[in-house]
C-alpha positions as CSV (number, residue, x, y, z in Angstrom):
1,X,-109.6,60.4,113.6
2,X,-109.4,57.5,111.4
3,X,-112.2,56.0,110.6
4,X,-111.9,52.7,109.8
5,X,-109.1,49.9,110.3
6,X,-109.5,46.4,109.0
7,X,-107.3,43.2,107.5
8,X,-108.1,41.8,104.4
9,X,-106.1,39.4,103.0
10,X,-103.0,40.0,105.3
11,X,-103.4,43.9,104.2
12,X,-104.3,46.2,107.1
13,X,-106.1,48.9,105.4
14,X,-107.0,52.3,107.1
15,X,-110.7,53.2,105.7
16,X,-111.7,57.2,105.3
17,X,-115.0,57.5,104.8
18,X,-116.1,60.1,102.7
19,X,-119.5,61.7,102.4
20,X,-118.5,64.6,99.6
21,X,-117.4,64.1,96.2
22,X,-113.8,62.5,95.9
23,X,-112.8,63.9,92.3
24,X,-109.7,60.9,92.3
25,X,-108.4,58.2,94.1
26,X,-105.4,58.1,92.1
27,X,-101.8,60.4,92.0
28,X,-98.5,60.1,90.4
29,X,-96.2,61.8,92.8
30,X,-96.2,62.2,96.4
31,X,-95.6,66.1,95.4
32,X,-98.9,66.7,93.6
33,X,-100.5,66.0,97.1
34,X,-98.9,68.4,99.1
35,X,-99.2,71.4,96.0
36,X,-101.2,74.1,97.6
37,X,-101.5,76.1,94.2
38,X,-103.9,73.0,92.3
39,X,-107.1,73.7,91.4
40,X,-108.5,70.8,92.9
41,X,-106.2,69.4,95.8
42,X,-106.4,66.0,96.0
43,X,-106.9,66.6,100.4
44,X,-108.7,63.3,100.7
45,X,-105.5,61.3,99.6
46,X,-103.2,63.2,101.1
47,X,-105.8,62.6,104.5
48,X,-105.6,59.1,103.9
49,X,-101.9,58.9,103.4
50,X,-101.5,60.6,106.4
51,X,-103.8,58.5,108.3
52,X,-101.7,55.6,107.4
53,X,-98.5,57.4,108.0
54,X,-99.5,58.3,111.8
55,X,-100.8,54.0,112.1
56,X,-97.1,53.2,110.8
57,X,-95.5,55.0,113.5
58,X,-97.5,53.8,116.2
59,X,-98.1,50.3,115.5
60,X,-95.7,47.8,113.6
61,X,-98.1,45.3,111.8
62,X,-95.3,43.5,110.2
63,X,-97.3,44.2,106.8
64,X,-98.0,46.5,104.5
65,X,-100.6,49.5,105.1
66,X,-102.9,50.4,102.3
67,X,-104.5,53.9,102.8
68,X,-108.0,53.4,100.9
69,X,-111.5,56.0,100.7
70,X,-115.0,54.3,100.8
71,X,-116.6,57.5,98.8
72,X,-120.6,57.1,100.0
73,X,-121.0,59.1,97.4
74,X,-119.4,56.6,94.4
75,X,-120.1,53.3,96.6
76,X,-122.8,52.0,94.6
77,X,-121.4,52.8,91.3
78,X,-120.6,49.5,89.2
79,X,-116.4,50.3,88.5
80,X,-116.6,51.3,92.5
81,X,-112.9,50.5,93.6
82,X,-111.7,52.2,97.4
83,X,-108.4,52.1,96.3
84,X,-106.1,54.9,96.5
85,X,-103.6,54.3,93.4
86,X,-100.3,55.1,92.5
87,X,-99.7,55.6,89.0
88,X,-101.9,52.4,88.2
89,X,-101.6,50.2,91.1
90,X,-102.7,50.7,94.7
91,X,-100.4,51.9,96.6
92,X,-99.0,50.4,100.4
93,X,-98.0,53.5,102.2
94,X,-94.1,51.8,102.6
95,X,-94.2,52.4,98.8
96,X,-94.1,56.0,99.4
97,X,-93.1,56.5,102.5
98,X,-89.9,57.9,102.2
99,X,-91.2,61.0,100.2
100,X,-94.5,61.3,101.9
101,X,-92.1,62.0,105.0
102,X,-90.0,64.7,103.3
103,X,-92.9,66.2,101.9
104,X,-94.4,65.8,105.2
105,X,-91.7,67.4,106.8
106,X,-91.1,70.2,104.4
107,X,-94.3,71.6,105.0
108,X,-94.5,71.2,109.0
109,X,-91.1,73.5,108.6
110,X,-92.5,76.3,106.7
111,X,-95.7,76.3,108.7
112,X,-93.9,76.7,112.0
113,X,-91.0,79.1,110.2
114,X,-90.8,82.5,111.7
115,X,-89.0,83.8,108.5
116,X,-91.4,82.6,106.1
117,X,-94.8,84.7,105.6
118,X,-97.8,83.2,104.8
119,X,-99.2,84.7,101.0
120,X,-102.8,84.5,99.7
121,X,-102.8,82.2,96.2
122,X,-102.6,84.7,93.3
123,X,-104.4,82.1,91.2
124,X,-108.1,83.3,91.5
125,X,-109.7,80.1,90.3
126,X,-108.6,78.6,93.5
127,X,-110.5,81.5,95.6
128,X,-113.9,80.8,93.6
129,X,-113.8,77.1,95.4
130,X,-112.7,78.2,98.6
131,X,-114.6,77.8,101.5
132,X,-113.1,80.9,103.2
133,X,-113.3,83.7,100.7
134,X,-115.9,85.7,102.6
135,X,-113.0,86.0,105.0
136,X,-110.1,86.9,103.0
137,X,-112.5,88.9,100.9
138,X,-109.7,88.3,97.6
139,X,-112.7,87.1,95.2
């Protein structure tokens, strides 16, 4: 569910709020947020991105959409910013729309292939933060 949808400025922004820690608000290409093997995913973008990609397809606002993350945890911090950024700037999700969809799409194939198996990460680091390594048992 999305959390949050507001207009400021002309801007309709779709608001995640987040109660964890959000390690970055920023990313440099679509790819990094669909890379299962990072040590740190950046999930809440990638949430937020497709928050705003589901609101594009449903509703034509006629203006740009700007994903953004109101971290509860950061909110009070003085350099406090909600703004999801590409590169530097923050990003409208028509900026990267195009490969947010591929990547989108990429990965909704392999989930729902029948010739591709699914394989645990061989990079243990990853397991050490997982939530579900009880179950898999690998670390």
């Amino acid at each position: 569910k999305i959390d949050r949808v507001d207009n400021v400025g002309g801007i309709i922004r779709v608001i995640d709020y987040k109660t964890g820690n959000v390690d970055s608000f920023s990313f440099s290409d679509v790819k990094e947020l669909f890379d299962r093997e990072r040590n740190r995913p950046k999930k809440e973008l990638l949430q937020a991105l497709l928050y705003s990609f589901f609101l594009e397809e449903s509703i034509d606002f006629g203006r740009p959409v700007q994903p953004v993350i109101y971290s509860l945890r950061k909110f009070f911090d003085e350099k406090f910013s909600p703004e999801i950024k590409f590169g530097r700037q923050p990003v409208s999700f028509r900026e990267v729309e195009e490969d947010f969809i591929l990547e989108l799409k990429a990965l909704l194939e392999e989930i729902f292939s029948t010739e591709i198996s699914f394989f645990q990460t061989s990079d243990i680091a990853v397991c050490r933060n997982c939530p579900y390594n009880k179950i898999c048992q690998k670390y």
